[in-house]
N, C-alpha and C positions, 0 to 999 in steps of 0.2 A: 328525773334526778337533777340534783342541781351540779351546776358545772362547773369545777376547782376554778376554773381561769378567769370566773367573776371574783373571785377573794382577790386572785393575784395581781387583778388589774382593779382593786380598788373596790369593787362593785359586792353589794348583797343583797341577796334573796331572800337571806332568813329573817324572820321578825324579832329577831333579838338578836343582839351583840352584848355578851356581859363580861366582868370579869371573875375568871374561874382560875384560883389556884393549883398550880400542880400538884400537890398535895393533896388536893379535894379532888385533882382530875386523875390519881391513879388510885385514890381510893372507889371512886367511883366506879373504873374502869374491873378492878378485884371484885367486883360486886355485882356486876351486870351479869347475865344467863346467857347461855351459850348462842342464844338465837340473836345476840349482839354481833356484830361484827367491827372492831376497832383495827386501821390502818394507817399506816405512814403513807402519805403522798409522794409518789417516788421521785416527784422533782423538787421538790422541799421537806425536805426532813424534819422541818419545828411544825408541820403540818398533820395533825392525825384525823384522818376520814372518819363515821361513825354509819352505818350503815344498818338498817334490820332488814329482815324478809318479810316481802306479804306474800304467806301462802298462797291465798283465794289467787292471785295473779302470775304464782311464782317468778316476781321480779324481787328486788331489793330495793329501800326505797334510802337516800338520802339524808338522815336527819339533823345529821351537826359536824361539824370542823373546828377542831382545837388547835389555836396555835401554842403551842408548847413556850417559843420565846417570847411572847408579849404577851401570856397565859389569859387569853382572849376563847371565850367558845361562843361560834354564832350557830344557833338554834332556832326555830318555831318554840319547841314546846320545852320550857325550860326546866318544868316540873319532872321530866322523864329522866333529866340529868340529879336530879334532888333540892335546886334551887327555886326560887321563886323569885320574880322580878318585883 
């Protein structure tokens, strides 16, 4: 999994950084299937975690972080949020 405290200190992992309005990001959020899992970062609040399950390993893998106040989401795979870079 990828680690919050790269975002916080500047740093990323993911191969995208775009911009996603909130309005597109809680519509999105309404629409995704329960094997989504959407989270507040509990030491930054403008922060929301996005996480799925891989059964075959039963772990959960990492897939994107929204910041809420500079409506920023960094992703790999941008097409799973509805956008395309």
């Amino acid at each position: 999994m990828k680690q919050i405290n790269e975002y916080l200190q500047g740093g990323n992992t993911f191969k995208n950084e775009v911009r996603y309005s909130k309005s597109d990001w809680e519509k999105w959020k309404k629409a995704t299937t329960e094997d989504v899992l959407v989270g507040n970062y509990e030491d930054d609040k403008d922060l929301e975690l996005v996480y799925i399950p891989d059964h075959n390993d039963k772990k959960i893998e990492h897939i994107g972080t929204y910041n809420k106040k500079k409506e920023i989401l960094w992703c790999d795979d941008i097409a799973f949020f509805g956008h395309e870079v």
